[in-house]
VONU-557944 format. One line per 8 residues: number of its first residue (from 1); their letters; for each residue x, y, z of C-alpha. Coordinates in Angstrom, 2 decimals. Layout:
% VONU-557944
NUM	A	X,Y,Z ~ ...
//
This chain:
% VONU-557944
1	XXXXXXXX	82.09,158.07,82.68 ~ 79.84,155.24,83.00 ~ 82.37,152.86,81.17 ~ 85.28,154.04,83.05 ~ 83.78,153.52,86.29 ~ 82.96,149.73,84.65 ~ 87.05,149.30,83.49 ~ 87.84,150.13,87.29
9	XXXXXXXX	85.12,147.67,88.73 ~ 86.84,145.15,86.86 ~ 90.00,145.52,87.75 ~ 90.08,144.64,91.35 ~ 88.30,141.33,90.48 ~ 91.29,140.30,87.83 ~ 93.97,141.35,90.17 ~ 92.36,139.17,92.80
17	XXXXXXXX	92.19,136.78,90.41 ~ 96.10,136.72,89.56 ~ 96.81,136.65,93.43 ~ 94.63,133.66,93.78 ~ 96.36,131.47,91.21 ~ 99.89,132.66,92.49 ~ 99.09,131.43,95.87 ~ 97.69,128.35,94.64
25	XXXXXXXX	101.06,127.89,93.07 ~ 103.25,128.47,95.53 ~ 100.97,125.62,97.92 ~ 101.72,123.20,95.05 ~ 105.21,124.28,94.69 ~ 105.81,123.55,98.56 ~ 103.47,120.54,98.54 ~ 105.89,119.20,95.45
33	XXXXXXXX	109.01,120.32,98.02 ~ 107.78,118.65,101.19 ~ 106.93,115.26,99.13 ~ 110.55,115.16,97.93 ~ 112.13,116.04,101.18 ~ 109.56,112.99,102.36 ~ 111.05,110.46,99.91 ~ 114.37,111.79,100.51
41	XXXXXXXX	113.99,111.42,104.69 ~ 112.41,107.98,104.71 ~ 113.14,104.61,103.27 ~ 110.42,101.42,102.89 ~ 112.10,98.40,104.60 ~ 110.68,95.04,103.15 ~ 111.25,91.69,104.69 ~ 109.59,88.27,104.39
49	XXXXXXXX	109.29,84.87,106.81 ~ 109.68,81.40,104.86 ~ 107.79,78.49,106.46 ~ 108.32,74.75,105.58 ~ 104.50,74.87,104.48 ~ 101.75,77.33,103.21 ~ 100.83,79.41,106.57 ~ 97.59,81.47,105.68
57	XXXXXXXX	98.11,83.55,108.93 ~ 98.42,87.40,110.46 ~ 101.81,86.86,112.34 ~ 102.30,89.25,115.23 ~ 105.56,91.36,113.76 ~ 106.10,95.06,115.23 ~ 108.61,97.98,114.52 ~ 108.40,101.14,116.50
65	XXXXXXXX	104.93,101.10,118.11 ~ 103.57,99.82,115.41 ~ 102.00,96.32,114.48 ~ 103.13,95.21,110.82 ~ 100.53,94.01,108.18 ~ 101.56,90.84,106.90 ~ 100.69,89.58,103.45 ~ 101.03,85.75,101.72
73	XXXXXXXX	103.52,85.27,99.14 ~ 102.22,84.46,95.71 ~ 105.39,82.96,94.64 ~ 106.61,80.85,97.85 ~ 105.09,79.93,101.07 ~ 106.58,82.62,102.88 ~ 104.89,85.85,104.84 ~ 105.49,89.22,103.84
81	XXXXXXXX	106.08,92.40,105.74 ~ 107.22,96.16,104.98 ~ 107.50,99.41,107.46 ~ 108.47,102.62,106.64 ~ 111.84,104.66,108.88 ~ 114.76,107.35,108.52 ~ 116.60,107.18,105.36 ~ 119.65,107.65,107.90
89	XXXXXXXX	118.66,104.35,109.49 ~ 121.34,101.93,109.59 ~ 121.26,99.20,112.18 ~ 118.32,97.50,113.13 ~ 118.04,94.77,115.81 ~ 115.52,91.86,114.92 ~ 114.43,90.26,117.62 ~ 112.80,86.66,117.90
97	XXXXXXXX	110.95,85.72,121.10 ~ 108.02,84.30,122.74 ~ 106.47,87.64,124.16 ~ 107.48,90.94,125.15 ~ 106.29,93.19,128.20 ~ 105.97,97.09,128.76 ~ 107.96,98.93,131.08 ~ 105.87,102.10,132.05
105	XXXXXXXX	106.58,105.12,134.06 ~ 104.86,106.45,136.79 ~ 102.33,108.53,134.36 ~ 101.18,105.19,133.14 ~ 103.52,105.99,129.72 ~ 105.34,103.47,127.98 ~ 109.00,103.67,128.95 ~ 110.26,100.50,127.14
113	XXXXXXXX	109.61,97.18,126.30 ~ 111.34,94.57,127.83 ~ 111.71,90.70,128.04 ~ 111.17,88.84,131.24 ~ 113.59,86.69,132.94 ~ 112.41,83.32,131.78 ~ 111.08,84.33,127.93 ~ 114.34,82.83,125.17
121	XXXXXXXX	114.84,84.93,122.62 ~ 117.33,85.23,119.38 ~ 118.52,88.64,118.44 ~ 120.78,90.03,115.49 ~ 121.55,93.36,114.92 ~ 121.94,94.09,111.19 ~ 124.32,96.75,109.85 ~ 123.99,98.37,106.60
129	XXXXXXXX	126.55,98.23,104.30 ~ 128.61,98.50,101.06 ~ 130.41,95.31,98.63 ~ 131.86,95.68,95.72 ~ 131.03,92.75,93.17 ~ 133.53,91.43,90.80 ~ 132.40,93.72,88.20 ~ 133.16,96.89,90.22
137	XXXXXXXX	129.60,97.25,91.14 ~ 128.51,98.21,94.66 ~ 125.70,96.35,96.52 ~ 124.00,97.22,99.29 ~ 123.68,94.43,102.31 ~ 123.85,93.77,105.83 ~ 126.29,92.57,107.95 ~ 124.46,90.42,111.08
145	XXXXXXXX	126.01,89.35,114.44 ~ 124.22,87.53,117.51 ~ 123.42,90.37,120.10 ~ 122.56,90.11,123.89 ~ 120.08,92.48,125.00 ~ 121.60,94.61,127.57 ~ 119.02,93.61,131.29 ~ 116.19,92.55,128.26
153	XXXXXXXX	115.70,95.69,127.51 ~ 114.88,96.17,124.06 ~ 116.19,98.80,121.68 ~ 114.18,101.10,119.83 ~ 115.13,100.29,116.33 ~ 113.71,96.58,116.84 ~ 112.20,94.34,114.55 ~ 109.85,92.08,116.82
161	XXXXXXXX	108.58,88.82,115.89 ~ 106.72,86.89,118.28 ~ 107.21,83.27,117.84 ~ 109.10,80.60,119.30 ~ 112.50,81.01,118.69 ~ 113.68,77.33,118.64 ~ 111.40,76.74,115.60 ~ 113.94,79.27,113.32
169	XXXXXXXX	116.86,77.88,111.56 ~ 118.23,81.41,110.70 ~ 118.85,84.36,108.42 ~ 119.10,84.64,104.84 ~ 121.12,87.77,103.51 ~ 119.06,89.97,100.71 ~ 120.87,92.56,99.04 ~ 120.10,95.40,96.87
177	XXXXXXXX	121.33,97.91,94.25 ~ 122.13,101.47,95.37 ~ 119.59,103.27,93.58 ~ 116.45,101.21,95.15 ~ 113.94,102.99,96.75 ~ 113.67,100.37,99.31 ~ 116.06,97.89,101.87 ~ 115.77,94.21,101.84
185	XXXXXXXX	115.55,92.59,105.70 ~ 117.13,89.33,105.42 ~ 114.83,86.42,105.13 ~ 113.97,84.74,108.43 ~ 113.83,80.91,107.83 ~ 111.64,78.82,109.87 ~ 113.11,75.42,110.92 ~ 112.42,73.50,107.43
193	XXXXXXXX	110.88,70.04,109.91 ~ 108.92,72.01,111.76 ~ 105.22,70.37,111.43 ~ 102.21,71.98,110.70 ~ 100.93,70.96,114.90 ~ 104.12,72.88,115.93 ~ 103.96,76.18,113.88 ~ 100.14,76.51,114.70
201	XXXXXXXX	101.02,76.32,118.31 ~ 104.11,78.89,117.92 ~ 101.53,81.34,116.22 ~ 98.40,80.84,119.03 ~ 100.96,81.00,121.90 ~ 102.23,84.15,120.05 ~ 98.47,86.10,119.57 ~ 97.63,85.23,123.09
209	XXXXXXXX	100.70,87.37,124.53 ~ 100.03,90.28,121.80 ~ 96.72,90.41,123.08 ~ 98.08,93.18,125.80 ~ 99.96,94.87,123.27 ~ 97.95,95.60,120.06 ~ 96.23,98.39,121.16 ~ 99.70,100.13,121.92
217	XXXXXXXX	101.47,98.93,118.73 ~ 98.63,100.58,116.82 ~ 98.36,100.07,112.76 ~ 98.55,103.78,110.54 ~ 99.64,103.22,107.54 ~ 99.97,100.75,104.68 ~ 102.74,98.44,104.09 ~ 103.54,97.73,100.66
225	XXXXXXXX	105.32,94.63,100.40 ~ 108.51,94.46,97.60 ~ 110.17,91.31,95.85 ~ 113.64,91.08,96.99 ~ 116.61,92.04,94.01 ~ 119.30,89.67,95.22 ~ 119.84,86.87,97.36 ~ 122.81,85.79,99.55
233	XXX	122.64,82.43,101.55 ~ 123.56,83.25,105.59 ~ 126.85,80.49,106.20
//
């Protein structure tokens, strides 16, 4: 009787033990789930800013709310940035200017950002899109056109670089193959005889005005910054 009542004692304990492990693997098997339907949903953009010289500096570059780390090239003298977004994310407006301002309602939230009256700006908006290559191939690239900013205001899907805007030559097309994990910004090009005196003061001009807006355009996650595939000169 003794033994018997030690069999049933034990059985609770290896029953619990089975219910244990299958809960454990249905967590993993939704954890596995959620990370797919994570890489699935988002998509790493990865951009870079060539200077005529070697610029050692953390340049004030923002997407969403969000202040972008930049990194130095090891193979060029140019500044490299990443930020994560939708995977259903197709046009993206870079914008080029001085500084920027909040718009806030009247519960002291952010509304907008906007550019005053007197501030010059450049701003493309980028489109995603297919090319086939001679080799029936498709490529992935962008198609960019000039944009006005409808009263300054600017739109949420904005790439914001503050610097002055007469020191940058233009754009330079990247490309990439469909089955990247990541989208290539085009290159922004810095004005190749721009001096050393100019780009410093282009850069302290551009700190001072972010000064009002780093704590809003807080920094969460990591960027990782990505070599670009292919590269298309911007006629």
């Amino acid at each position: 009787m003794a033994d018997n009542l030690l069999n049933q004692s034990y059985k609770p304990r290896g029953f619990m033990k089975k219910s244990y492990l299958s809960i454990i693997a249905i967590f993993l098997t939704i954890f596995q789930q959620t990370q797919a339907f994570l890489q699935d949903s988002t998509k790493l953009f990865s951009g870079s800013i060539e200077f005529p010289i070697q610029m050692d500096y953390d340049l004030c570059i923002f997407y969403k709310g969000e202040k972008l780390k930049t990194e130095q090239s090891i193979n060029n003298d140019s500044i490299q940035f990443s930020f994560v977004d939708k995977n259903e994310t197709q046009t993206i407006f870079l914008i080029i200017t001085h500084s920027m301002t909040c718009i806030t309602e009247e519960s002291n939230t952010i509304e907008h950002l906007k550019l005053t009256k007197d501030n010059s700006y450049i701003c493309y908006k980028l489109q995603a899109q297919r090319e086939m290559q001679d080799d029936d191939h498709q490529i992935l690239t962008w198609k960019i056109e000039e944009h006005a900013l409808t009263q300054r205001v600017i739109p949420q899907n904005s790439l914001i670089f503050l610097f002055d805007p007469s020191l940058i030559a233009g754009l330079k097309i990247q490309s990439w193959k469909p089955e990247c994990v990541f989208r290539i910004v085009p290159t922004i090009i810095a004005v190749p005889t721009a001096t050393q005196k100019e780009l410093d003061r282009a850069i302290t001009i551009a700190r001072l005005a972010a000064l009002d807006i780093d704590a809003i355009h807080a920094k969460t996650t990591k960027n990782i910054p990505t070599q670009a595939v292919l590269v298309t000169a911007l006629q």
